[in-house]
Phi, psi and omega in degrees: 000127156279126198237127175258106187275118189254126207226142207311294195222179155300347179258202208254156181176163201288322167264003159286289160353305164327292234252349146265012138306311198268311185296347199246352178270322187311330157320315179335294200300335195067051175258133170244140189272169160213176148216126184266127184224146170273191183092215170229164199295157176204205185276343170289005178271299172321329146332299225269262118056275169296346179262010164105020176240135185257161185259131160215124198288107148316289224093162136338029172263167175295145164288128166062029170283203180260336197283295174328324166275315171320276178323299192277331175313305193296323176303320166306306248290336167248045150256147210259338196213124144242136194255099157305127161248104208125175201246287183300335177284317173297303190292002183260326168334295168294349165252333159324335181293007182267001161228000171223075185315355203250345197263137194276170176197127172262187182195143162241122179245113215287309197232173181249113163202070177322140169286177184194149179059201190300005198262317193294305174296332157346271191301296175326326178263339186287349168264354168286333180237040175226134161335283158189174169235153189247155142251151180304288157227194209297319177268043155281299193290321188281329166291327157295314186302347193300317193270328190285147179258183194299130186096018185286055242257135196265058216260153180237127135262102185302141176286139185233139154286166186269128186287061207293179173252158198320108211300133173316143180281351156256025151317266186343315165285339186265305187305326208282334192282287180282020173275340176066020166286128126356152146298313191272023174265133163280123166257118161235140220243159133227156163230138143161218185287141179278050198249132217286332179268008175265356159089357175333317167312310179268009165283283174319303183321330199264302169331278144005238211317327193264295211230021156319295192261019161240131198286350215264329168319095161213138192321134178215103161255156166215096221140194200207175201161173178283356191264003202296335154314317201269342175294338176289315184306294158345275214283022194243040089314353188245011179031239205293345150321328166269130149256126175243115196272336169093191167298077174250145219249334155242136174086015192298280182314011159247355173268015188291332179294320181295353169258156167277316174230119195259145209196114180222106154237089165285139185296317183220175193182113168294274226204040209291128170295327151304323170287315201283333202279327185279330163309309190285310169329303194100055176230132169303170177221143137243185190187183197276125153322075125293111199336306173311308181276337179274036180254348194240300177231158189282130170295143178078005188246319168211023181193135148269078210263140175294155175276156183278160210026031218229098159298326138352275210279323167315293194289003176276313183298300200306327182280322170319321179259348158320322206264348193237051186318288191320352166241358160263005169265338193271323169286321194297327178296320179265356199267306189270353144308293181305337196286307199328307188328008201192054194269182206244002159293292197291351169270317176313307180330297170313312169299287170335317164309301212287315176290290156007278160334292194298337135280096217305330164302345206249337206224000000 
């Protein structure tokens, strides 16, 4: 079975790392994956590439040109499943099928991004010519369902991560050596987009206000976003104590061993893939009480969750467990216990049924 993953771009993010993780397990299965990506060329094709999937980069065209269908219509064309990730990558899926009639196409969608305005009737025929749609979790699935029209099928596959086994003390010394951490730093981590709905502003903030006067605190972010200027600017009262390490593109989620505490407050949140990969690390979290999140962890068990926006109420948590080994070893340990739940074989697993399902000779 050929399955094609159609994906905005090349460049590195928690769903790209997915979607050649799930094409590269998939192989198992006896699936041969590709992934069609807009955009310009990036470090996820070498990603892809090592796993044995091959990529074919569209170039810089517009979505739902004629150039755009023409390319991705030639990319399907010997494919069996095209599998959208996303809103823009699926509505362009779904009008390519007028040049490759036979393939069929689903879509996962990853995030809370309702469609709106024409996009929105967009999407109301693109599930009338889509197999099905998955969601990520469950308040994914109840916002797709909002939109989708009836009779729509509607799937939830949690997004999952690779279990690694519990970092080494020289992970750890290798993550810390390259983070430019002290022996005596407690480290609270972000990993991903630097980005306003992922709340990176109000980390640093909470930081400031809160652990400005413990020497031993300090912020690490990692990855890069529209926000990285003004986060540096933020983030310059706390001087050698921030490291914003910027995009890295191999080994990011290894540098995960080197942290103490992992601190994501996202304003929304589909599925975070970062968070379940700091969940596995054995690293406590804190975080906003959002649905989303409270589906990956039990408050006070494997997580300290927060009222959403309460700046405060972040940095009284952050300090807290800064000031508390013994309980950040106790969320981290259940926190990576809990992780199993959610590895990233039965979502393959689950996908593979679903291509399957989907194709009538097949299934």
């Amino acid at each position: 079975m050929k399955v094609a993953h159609v994906i905005h771009g090349l460049e590195v993010g928690g769903l790209e790392r997915l979607v050649v993780d799930l094409a590269a397990r998939s192989r198992t299965f006896g699936v041969e994956p590709s992934v069609v990506a807009f955009g310009a060329d990036g470090p996820v094709r070498a990603w892809a590439e090592a796993a044995g999937v091959p990529v074919h980069a569209l170039g810089e065209v517009r979505g739902l040109s004629l150039e755009a269908l023409r390319r991705l219509g030639r990319a399907l064309s010997g494919a069996e499943v095209a599998h959208a990730h996303d809103l823009g990558p699926w509505l362009n899926a779904v009008a390519a099928r007028s040049l490759a009639p036979r393939v069929r196409v689903l879509a996962t969608f990853h995030q809370l991004s309702p469609p709106t305005g024409r996009k929105r009737r967009a999407a109301a025929l693109g599930a009338r010519l889509s197999t099905a749609l998955v969601a990520c979790g469950r308040e994914v699935r109840a916002e797709v369902r909002g939109w989708a029209p009836q009779g729509t099928p509607v799937l939830t596959i949690g997004n999952g991560v690779a279990l690694p086994g519990p970092a080494t003390p020289g992970a750890r010394e290798a993550a810390r050596a390259r983070l430019g951490l002290p022996p005596d730093a407690v480290a609270i981590g972000y990993l991903g987009r630097m980005h306003a709905e992922k709340g990176p502003d109000l980390l640093v903030e909470a930081m400031v206000r809160h652990l400005r006067d413990v020497p031993r605190a300090h912020l690490v972010l990692v990855g890069s976003g529209p926000l990285d200027e003004a986060l540096r600017a933020a983030a310059r009262p706390l001087g050698s104590r921030a490291h914003l390490t910027g995009q890295v593109v191999d080994g990011a989620s290894s540098l995960l061993a080197g942290l103490d505490v992992y601190a994501q407050p996202s304003r929304r949140e589909g599925r975070s893939l970062s968070m379940l990969e700091a969940m596995a690390a054995g690293l406590p979290t804190v975080a906003h009480r959002l649905p989303a999140v409270a589906e990956l962890h039990v408050e006070g068990t494997t997580a300290v969750l927060i009222p959403p926006e309460d700046v405060d109420a972040l940095g009284r948590a952050l300090r807290g467990l800064v000031e508390d080994r013994d309980r950040r070893s106790f969320l981290g340990a259940a926190a990576r216990t809990r992780a199993a739940s959610f590895s990233l074989d039965p979502m393959v697993e689950a996908y593979v049924r679903l291509w399957r399902a989907a194709v009538p000779a097949r299934a």
